[in-house]
C-alpha positions as CSV (number, residue, x, y, z in Angstrom):
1,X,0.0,0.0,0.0
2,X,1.4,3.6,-0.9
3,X,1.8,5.8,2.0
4,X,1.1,8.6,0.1
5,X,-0.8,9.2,-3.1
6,X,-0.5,12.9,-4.8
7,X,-3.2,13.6,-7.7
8,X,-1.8,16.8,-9.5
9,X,-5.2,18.1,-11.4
10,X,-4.2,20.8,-13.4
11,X,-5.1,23.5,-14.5
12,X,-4.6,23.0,-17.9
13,X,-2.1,25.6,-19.3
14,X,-0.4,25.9,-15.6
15,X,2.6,24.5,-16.5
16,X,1.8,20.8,-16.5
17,X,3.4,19.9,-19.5
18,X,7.1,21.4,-18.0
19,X,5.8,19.3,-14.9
20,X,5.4,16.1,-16.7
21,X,8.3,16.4,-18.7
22,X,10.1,16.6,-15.3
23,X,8.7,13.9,-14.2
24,X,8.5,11.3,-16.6
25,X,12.1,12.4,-17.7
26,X,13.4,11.3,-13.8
27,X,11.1,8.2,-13.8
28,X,13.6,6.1,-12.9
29,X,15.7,8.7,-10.4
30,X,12.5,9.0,-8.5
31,X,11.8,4.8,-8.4
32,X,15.0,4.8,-6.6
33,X,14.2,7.3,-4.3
34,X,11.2,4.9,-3.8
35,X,8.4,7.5,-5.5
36,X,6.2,5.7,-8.1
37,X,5.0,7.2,-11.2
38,X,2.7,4.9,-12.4
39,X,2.0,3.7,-15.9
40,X,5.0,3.9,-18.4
41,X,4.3,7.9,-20.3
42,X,2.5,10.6,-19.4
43,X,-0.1,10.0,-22.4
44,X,-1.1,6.9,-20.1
45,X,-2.1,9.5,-17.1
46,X,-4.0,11.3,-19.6
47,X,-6.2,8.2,-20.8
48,X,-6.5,7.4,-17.2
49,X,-8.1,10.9,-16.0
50,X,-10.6,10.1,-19.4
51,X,-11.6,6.7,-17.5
52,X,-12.0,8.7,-14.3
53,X,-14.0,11.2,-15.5
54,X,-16.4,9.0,-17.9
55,X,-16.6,6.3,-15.2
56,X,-16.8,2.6,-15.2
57,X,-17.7,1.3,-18.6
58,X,-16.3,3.8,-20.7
59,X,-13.5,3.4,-23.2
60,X,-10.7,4.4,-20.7
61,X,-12.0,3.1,-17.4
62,X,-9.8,0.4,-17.5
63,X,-6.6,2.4,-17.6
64,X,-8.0,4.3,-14.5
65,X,-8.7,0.8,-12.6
66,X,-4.6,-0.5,-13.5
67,X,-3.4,3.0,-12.2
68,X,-5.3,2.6,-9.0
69,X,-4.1,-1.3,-8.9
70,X,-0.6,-0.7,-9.7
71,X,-0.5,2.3,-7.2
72,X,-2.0,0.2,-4.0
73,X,0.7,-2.4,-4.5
74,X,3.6,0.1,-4.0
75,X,5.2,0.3,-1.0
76,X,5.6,4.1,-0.8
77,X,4.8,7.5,-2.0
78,X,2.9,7.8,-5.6
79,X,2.2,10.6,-7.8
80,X,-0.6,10.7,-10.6
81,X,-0.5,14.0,-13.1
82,X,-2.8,15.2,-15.6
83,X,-4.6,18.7,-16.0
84,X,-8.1,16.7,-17.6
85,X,-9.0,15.2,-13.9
86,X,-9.5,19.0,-13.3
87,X,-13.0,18.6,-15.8
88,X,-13.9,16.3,-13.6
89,X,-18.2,16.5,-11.8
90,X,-17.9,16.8,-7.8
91,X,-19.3,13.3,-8.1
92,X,-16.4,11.6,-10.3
93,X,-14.2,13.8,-7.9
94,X,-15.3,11.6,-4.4
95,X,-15.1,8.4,-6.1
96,X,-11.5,9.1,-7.4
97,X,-10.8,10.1,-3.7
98,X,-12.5,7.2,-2.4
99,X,-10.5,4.5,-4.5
100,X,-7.4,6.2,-4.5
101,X,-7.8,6.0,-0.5
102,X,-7.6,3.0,-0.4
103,X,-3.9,2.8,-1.8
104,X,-2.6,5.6,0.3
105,X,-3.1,9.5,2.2
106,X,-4.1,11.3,-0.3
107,X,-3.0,14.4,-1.3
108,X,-4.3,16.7,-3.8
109,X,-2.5,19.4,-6.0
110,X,-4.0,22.3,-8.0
111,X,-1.5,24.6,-10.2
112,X,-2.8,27.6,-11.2
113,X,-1.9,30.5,-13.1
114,X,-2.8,34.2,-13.9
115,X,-6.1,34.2,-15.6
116,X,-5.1,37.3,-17.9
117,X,-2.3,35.2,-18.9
118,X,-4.3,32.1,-19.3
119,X,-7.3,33.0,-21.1
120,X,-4.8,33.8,-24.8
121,X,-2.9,30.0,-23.8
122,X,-6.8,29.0,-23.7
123,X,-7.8,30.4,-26.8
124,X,-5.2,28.8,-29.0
125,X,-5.4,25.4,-27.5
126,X,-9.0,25.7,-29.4
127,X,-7.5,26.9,-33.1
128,X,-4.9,24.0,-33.1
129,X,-8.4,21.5,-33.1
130,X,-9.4,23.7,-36.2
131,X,-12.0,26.4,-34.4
132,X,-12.5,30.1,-35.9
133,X,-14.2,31.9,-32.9
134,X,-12.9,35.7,-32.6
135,X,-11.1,35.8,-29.0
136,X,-13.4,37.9,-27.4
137,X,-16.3,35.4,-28.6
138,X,-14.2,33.0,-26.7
139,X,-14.2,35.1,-23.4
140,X,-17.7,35.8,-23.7
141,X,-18.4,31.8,-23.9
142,X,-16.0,30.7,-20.5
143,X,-19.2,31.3,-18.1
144,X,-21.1,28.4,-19.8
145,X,-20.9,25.5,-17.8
146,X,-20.3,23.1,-20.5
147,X,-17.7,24.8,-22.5
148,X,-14.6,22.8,-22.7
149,X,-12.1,25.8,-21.7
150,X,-14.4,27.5,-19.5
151,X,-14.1,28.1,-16.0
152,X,-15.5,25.1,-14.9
153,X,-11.5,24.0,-15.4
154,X,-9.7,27.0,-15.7
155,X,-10.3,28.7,-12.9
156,X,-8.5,27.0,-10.0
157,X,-11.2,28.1,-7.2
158,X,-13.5,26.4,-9.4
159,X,-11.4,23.1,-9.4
160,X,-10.5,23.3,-5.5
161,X,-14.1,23.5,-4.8
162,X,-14.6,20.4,-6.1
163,X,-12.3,18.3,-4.5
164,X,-12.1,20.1,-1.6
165,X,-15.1,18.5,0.1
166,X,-13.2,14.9,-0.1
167,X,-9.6,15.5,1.3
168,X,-8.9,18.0,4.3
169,X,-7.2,21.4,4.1
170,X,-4.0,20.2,5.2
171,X,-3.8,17.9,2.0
172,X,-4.9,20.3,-0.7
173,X,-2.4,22.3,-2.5
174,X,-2.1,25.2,-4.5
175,X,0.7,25.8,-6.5
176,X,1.1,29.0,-8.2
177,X,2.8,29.9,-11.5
178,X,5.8,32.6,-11.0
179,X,5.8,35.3,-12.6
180,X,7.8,36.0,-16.4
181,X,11.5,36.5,-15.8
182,X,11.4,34.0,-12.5
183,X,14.0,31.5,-12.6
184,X,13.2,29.0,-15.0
185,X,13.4,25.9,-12.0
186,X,11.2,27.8,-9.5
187,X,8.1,25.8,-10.5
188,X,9.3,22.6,-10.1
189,X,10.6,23.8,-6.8
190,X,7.3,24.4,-5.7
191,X,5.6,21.4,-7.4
192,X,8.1,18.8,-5.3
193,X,7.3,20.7,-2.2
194,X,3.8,20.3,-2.5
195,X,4.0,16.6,-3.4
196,X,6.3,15.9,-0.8
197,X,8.9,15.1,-3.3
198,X,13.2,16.4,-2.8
199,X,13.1,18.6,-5.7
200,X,17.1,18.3,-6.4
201,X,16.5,14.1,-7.2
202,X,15.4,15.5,-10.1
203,X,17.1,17.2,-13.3
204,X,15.5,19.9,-14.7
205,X,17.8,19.9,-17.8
206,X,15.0,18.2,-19.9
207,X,13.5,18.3,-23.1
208,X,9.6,19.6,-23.7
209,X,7.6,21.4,-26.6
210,X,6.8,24.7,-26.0
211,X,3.6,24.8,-27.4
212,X,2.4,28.6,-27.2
213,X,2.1,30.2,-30.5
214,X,2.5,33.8,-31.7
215,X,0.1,36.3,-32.2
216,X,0.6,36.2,-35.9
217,X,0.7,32.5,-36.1
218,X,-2.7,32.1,-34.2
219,X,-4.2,34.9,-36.7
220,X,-3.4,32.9,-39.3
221,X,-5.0,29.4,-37.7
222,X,-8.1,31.6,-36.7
223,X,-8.6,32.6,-40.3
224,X,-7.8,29.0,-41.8
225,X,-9.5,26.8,-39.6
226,X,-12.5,25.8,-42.1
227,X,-10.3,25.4,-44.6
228,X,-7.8,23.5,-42.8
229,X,-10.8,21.2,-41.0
230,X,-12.1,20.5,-44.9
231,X,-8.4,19.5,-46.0
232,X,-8.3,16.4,-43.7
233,X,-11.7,15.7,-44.1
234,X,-12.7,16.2,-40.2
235,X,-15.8,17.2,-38.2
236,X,-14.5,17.5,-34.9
237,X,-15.7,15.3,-32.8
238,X,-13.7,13.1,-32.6
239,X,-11.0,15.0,-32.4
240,X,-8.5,12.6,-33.3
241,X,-7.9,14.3,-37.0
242,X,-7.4,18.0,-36.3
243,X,-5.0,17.0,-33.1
244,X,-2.8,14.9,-35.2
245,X,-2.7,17.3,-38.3
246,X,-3.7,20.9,-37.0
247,X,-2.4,20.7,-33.8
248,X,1.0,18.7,-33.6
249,X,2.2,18.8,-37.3
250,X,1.0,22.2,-38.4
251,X,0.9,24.1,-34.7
252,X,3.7,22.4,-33.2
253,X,5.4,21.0,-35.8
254,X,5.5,24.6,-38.1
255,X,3.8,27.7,-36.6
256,X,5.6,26.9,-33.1
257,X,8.9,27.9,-34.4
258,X,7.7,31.2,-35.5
259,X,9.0,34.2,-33.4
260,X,6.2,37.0,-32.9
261,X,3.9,39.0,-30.6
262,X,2.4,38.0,-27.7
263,X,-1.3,38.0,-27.6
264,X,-3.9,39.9,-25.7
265,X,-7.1,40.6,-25.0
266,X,-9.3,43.9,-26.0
267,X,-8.8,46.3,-22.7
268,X,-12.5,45.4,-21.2
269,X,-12.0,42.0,-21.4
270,X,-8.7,42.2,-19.5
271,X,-10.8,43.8,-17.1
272,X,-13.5,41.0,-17.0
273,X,-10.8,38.5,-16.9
274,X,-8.8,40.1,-14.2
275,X,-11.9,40.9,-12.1
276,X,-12.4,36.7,-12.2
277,X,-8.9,36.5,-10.8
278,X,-9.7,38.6,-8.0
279,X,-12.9,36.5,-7.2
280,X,-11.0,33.4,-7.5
281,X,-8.1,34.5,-5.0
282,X,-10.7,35.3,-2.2
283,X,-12.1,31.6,-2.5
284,X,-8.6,30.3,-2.6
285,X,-7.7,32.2,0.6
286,X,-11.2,31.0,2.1
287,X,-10.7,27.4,1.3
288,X,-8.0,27.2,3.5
289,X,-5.5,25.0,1.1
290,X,-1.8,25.2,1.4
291,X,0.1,27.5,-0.7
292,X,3.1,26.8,-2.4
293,X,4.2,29.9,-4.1
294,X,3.0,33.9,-3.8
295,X,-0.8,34.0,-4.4
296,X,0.0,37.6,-5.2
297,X,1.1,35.3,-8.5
298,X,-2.1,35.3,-9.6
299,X,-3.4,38.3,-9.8
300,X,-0.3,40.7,-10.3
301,X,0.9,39.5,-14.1
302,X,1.3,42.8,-16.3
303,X,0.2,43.2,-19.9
304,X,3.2,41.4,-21.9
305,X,4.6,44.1,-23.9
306,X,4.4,44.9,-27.0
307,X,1.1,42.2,-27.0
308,X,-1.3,42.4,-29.8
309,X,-4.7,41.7,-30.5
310,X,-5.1,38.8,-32.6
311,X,-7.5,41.3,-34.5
312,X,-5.0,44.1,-35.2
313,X,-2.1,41.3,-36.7
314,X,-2.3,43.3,-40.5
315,X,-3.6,40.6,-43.5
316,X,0.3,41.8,-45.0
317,X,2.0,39.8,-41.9
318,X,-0.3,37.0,-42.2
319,X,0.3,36.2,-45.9
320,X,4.1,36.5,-45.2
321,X,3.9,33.8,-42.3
322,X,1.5,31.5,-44.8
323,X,4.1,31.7,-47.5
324,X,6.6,30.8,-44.7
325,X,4.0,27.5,-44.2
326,X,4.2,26.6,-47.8
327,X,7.6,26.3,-48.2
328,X,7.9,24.7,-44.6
329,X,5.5,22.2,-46.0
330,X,7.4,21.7,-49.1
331,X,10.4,21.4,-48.2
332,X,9.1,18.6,-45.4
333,X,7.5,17.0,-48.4
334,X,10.7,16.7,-49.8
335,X,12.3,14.9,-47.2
336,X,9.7,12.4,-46.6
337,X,10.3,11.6,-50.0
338,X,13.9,11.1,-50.0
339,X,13.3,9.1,-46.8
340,X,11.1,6.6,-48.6
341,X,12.5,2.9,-49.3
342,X,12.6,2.8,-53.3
343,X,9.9,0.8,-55.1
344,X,11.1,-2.9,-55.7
345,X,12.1,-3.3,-59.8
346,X,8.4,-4.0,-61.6
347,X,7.5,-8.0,-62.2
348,X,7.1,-8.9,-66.0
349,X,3.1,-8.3,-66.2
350,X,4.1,-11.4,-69.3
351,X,5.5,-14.8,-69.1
352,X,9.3,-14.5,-70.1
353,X,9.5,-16.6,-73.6
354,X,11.8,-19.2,-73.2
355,X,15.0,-19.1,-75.1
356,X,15.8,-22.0,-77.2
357,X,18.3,-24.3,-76.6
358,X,21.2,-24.3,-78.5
359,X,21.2,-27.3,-81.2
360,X,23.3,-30.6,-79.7
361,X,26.2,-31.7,-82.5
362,X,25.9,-34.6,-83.4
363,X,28.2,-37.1,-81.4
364,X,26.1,-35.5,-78.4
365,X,22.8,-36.0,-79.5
366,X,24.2,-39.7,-80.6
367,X,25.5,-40.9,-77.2
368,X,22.1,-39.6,-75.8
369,X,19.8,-41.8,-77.6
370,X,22.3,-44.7,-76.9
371,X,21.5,-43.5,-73.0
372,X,18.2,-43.6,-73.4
373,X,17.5,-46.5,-74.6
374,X,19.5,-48.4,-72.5
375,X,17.4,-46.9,-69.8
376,X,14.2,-48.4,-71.7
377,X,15.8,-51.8,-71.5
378,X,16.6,-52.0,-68.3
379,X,12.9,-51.0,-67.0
380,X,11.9,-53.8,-69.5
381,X,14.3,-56.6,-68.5
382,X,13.1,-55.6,-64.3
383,X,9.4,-55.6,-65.2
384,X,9.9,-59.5,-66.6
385,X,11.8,-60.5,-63.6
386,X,9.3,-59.3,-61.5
């Protein structure tokens, strides 16, 4: 049985994917300092919040019920990580608490970030699955319940309050995001603190995608999402098209690389946005969680400079960064091809004719008659015996 079990929920866009790179790229260092990570990658965690979530029966629940299993047979502290269990409905939430009790304490960790800086992150994450809404459409959309990046899981007052009921204060944690220019460590700092964990067994020195984009590049998904949604033939959902295509080869793959503006928000909507951050601090203060980090964090973020509304990026700018696309896309073309194996040589679609033996002379042709029918006579003269 663990003696400990940590459940790091998100929020999405909080860092997680720096988190999990950390983690997954010390499996092994942290095995021997007898912490558990269960499940082999990080994608497993992530099919395993989908089982939680959608309950027993569903597609996933399986992956849920080996976590749990392989996690109550370890003989010491556990951690589980992914920012989807944070979409998860106050009654999934006690049931996860419930099973995961029985392997071990548990302990559970909410990162959270600046909601004026979150809100852009949010917005792209929905171009890269091919949408086209105007990001001040998308703002206006985060208070309905069922909207996948609303506050329902962005908001980490909104998440807390939902687990919050199941484990004491004393074993919730909130870890916040430091602020731009912060040492580049600091979160993982304050991630192993709250899960208990010595954050020098650990090498930060590891390799993750950055996957913000840049004001210009998400003007231009914005604009071609239709387009780009018709060209692989997808009507999300599922969304298992426009993630591989629109998301990790043309997002992360191409636009990722390109260098540009921040993005913002049109002034009142920084202002709805940042009023929600100040709501959201008071209930974190009231809930009585642990802190790991300066709440201050989380409401205090300026205005990146020199940001840009995605709406103000000039069509000139665009075109130049979609004639950068076509030649990336070309020239990627291009090496696929010269990665192919070569075609095996073609079969004859004909029978080959045969080619006609040379004539015997005739001292050959002679000794082989003599040969043959000796053979003749020897079958005779056995037959008789016989």
């Amino acid at each position: 049985m663990a003696s400990r079990v940590t459940i790091h929920v998100g929020t999405p866009k909080s860092g997680t994917t720096y988190l999990q790179a950390v983690l997954f790229g010390n499996k092994d260092r942290l095995r021997e300092h007898g912490v558990l990570l269960p499940a082999r990658r990080a994608d497993d965690h992530a099919l395993a919040a989908i089982g939680m979530r959608d309950g027993p029966g569903s597609t996933y629940a399986d992956r849920w019920d080996a976590m749990l299993a392989e996690t109550a047979a370890w003989d010491g502290p556990a951690i589980v990580t992914n920012e989807w269990f944070a979409m998860a409905t106050p009654e999934r939430t006690a049931e996860a608490v419930r099973r995961l009790g029985e392997a071990g304490e548990v302990h559970v960790v909410v990162t959270a970030r600046d909601l004026v800086d979150l809100v852009p992150a949010a917005w792209q994450e929905t171009l890269k699955l091919g949408d086209s809404t105007q990001i001040d459409e998308f703002v206006d959309k985060l208070d309905q319940p069922d909207f996948r990046w609303g506050w329902w899981d962005t908001d980490p007052a909104e998440v807390l309050s939902r687990w919050a009921p199941h484990v004491p204060p004393a074993r919730l944690h909130l870890v916040t995001i430091p602020p731009r220019g912060a040492p580049p460590d600091l979160l993982w700092h304050r991630f192993a603190e709250a899960c208990d964990v010595d954050a020098g067994w650990c090498s930060t020195q590891v390799r993750f995608a950055r996957q913000s984009l840049s004001v210009e590049a998400a003007r231009l998904l914005q604009l071609a999402g239709p387009r780009l949604l018709d060209a692989i033939e997808a009507t999300p959902p599922p969304w298992s098209g426009p993630r591989r295509w629109i998301q990790r080869h043309l997002s992360h793959g191409i636009l990722q690389k390109h260098r540009g503006g921040r993005i913002t928000m049109s002034p009142s909507n920084v202002a709805v946005v940042r009023a929600r951050s100040e709501g959201s601090l008071a209930a974190i203060k009231a809930s009585g969680c642990l802190v790991h980090g300066d709440l201050t964090d989380l409401t205090s973020s300026p205005l990146p400079a020199g940001a840009v509304h995605p709406d103000d990026v000039p069509d000139a700018v665009v075109l130049d960064l979609a004639l950068d696309v076509i030649a990336a896309q070309l020239a990627q073309a291009r090496r696929v091809a010269n990665r192919a194996p070569k075609p095996p040589p073609a079969r004859p679609t004909t029978r080959p004719v045969a080619t006609p033996r040379p004539a015997d002379d005739a001292g050959v042709t002679s000794w082989r008659r003599v040969l043959g029918a000796a053979r003749r006579s020897l079958r005779r003269d056995a037959g008789r015996s016989s």
